[in-house]
C-alpha positions in Angstrom: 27.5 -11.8 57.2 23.5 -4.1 55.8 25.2 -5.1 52.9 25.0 -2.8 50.9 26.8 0.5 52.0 24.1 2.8 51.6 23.8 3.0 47.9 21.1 2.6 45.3 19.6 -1.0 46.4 20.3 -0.4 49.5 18.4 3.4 49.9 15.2 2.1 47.7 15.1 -1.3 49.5 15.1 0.2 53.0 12.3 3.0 51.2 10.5 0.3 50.1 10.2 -2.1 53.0 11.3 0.4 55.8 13.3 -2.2 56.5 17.3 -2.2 58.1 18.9 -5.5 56.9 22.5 -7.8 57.3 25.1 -10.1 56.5 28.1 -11.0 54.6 31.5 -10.5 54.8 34.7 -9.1 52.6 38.4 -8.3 53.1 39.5 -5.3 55.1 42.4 -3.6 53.7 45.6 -4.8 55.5 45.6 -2.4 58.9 43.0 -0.4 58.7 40.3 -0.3 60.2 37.2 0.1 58.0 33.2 0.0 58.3 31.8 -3.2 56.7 28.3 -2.7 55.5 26.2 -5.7 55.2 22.4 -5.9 53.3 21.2 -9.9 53.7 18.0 -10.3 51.0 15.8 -13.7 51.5 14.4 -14.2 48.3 11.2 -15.8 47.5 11.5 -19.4 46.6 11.6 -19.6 43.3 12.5 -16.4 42.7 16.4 -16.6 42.7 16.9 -16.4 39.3 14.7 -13.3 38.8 16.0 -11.4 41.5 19.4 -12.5 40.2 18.3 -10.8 36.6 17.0 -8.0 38.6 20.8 -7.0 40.3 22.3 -8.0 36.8 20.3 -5.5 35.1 20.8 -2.7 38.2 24.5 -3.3 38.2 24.5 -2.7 34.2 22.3 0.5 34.4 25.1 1.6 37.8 28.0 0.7 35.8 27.0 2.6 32.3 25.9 6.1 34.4 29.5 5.7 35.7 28.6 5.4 39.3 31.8 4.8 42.1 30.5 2.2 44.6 32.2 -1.3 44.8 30.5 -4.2 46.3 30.5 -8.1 46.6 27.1 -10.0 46.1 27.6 -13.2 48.4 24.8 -16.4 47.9 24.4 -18.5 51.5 25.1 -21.9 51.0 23.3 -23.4 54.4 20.7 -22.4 56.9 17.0 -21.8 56.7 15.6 -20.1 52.9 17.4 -18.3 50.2 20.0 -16.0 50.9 21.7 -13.8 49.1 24.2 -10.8 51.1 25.9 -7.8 49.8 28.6 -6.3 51.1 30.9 -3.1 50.9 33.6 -1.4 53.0 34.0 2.4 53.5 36.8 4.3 55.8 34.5 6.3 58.0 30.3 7.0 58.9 30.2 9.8 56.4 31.1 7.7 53.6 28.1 5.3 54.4 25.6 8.4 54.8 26.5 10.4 51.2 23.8 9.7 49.7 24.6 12.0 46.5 25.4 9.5 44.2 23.7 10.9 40.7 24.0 6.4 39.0 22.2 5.1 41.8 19.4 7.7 41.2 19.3 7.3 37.8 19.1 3.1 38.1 16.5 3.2 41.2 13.3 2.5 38.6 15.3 -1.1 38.2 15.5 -2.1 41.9 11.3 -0.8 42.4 10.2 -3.0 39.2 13.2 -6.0 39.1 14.4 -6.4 42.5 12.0 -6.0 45.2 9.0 -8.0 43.7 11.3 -11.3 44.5 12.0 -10.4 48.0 10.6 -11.7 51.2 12.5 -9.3 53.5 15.9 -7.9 54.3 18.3 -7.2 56.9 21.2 -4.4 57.9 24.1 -4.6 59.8 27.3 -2.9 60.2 30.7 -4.1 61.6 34.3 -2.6 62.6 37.0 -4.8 60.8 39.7 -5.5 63.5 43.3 -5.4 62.0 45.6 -6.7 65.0 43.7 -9.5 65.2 43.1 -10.4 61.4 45.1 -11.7 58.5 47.2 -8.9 56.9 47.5 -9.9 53.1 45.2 -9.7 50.8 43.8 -13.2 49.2 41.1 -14.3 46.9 38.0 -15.3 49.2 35.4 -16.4 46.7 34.2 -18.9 49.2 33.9 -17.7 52.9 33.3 -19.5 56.2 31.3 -17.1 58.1 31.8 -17.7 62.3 29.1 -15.8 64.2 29.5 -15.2 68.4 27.6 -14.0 70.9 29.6 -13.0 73.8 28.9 -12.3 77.5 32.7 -11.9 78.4 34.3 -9.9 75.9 37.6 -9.6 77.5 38.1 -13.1 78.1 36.4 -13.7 74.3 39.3 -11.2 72.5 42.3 -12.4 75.1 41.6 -15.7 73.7 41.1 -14.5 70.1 44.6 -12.7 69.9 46.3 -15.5 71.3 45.2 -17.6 68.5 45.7 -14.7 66.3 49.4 -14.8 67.7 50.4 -18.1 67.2 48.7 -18.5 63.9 50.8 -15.6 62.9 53.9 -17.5 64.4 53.5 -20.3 62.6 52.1 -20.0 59.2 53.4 -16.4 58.9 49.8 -14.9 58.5 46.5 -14.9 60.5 44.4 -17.5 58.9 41.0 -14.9 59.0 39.3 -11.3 59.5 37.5 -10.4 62.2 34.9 -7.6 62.9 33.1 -6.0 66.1 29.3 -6.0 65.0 27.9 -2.2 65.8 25.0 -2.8 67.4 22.0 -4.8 66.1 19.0 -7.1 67.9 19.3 -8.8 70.9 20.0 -12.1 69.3 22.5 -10.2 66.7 26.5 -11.5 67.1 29.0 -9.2 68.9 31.8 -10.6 66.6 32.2 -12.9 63.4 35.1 -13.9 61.9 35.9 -14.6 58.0 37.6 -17.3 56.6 38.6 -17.3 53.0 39.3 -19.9 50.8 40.1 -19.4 46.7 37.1 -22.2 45.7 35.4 -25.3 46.8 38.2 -27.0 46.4 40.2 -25.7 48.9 38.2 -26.5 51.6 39.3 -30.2 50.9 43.0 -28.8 51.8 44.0 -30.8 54.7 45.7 -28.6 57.3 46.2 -28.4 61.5 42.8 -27.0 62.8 43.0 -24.3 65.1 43.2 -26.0 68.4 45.7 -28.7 66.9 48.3 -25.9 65.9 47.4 -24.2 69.5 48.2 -27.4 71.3 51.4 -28.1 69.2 52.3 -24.5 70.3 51.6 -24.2 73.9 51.1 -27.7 75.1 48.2 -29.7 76.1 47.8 -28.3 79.3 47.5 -24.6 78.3 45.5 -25.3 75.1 42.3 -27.0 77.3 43.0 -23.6 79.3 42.3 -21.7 76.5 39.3 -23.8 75.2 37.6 -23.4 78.6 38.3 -19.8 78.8 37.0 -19.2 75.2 33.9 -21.4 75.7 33.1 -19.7 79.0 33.4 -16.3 77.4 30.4 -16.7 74.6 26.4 -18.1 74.7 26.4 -19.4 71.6 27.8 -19.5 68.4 26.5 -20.4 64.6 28.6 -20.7 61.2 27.3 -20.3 57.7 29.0 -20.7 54.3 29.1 -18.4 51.0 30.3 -18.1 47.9 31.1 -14.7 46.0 28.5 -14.5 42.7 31.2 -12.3 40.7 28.8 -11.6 37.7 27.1 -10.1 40.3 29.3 -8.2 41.8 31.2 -5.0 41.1 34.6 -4.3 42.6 37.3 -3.3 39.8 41.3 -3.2 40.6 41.8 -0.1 41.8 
């Protein structure tokens, strides 16, 4: 759920700590398939509001030397510590790798002196956004449900996926979520996560068929405990975690 896409933070946090850090999640533009890079940062409790100050005061300095990155800054709202997870998208490797960005260079003094002092460690993963199996429009998610699974079957796993995928599809008109295919990671990292967005809070009180209901209503019974069973079988173990989208934090203008 890296997060960052190999810019400014990113490059003098990894410098710093020779570290390789995760998490978070954002849209993938509808039908293509992109790179999500994903930077998780436990901060030091009691630190949150200075290394909240500390990106405030980088993303000023990025914005003023007219630098081109975009990014979402996501805080964890359950699990173990403080967790905060940035997160930006780019069309191909090369993008992630071009380091020539003359704003993040300019800024870096900010995240040695303001940022890293308040963090415990980081984390970087990347994931493939997968478009047949995701929700084409594009919606607010400033809260996100965050599914995490590691998979010993993945052909029964993703059989099972795009079936759901279909009949959500069928029936609501849309997917409900995206999903990405981690690229690589630790042996305990997930081989796929799925993102569920949802405009506030609020929404999450929005009462509406859960998955399995709206799979039974559409196959039957019978089939949907198929599908459970073949699903279940297909992964070890599985792990959610919410977040919601810090926008004063973040920096991702209408294009």
């Amino acid at each position: 759920m890296k997060i960052i896409g190999q810019k400014t933070m990113q490059m003098a946090i990894l410098f710093s700590f020779i570290a390789t850090g995760l998490l978070m999640t954002q849209v993938a533009r509808a039908q293509e398939k992109q790179i999500l890079s994903m930077t998780e940062f436990t901060v030091k409790i009691g630190h949150e509001k200075q290394f909240e100050d500390g990106i405030k005061a980088w993303k000023a300095c990025y914005i003023e030397n007219k630098g081109t990155w975009t990014w979402n800054m996501w805080k964890r709202y359950n699990g173990k510590g403080s967790v905060y997870g940035i997160t930006s998208l780019s069309p191909n490797w090369a993008k992630i790798g071009d380091e020539n960005d003359a704003a993040e260079k300019k800024c870096h003094q900010i995240v040695m002196d303001k940022i890293i002092p308040h963090v415990e460690s980081t984390e970087d993963n990347f994931a493939t956004s997968i478009p047949e199996y995701s929700k084409a429009a594009l919606v607010d998610m400033n809260v996100i449900w965050v599914s995490y699974f590691k998979v010993d079957n993945s052909v029964s796993f993703k059989e099972v996926v795009k079936e759901i995928s279909d009949i959500q599809q069928k029936t609501e008109g849309d997917k409900r979520s995206y999903w990405y295919n981690s690229n690589g990671g630790g042996p305990e990292s997930p081989n796929y996560f799925v993102v569920t967005p949802y405009k506030d809070f609020a929404a999450l009180d929005v009462k509406r068929d859960a998955t399995w209901d709206m799979v039974e209503k559409a196959k039957g019974k019978e089939e949907s405990e198929k599908m459970r069973a073949k699903i279940r079988s297909s992964y070890r173990n599985s792990w959610m975690y919410l977040y919601k989208r810090l926008d004063d934090l973040s920096y991702n203008p209408v294009k």
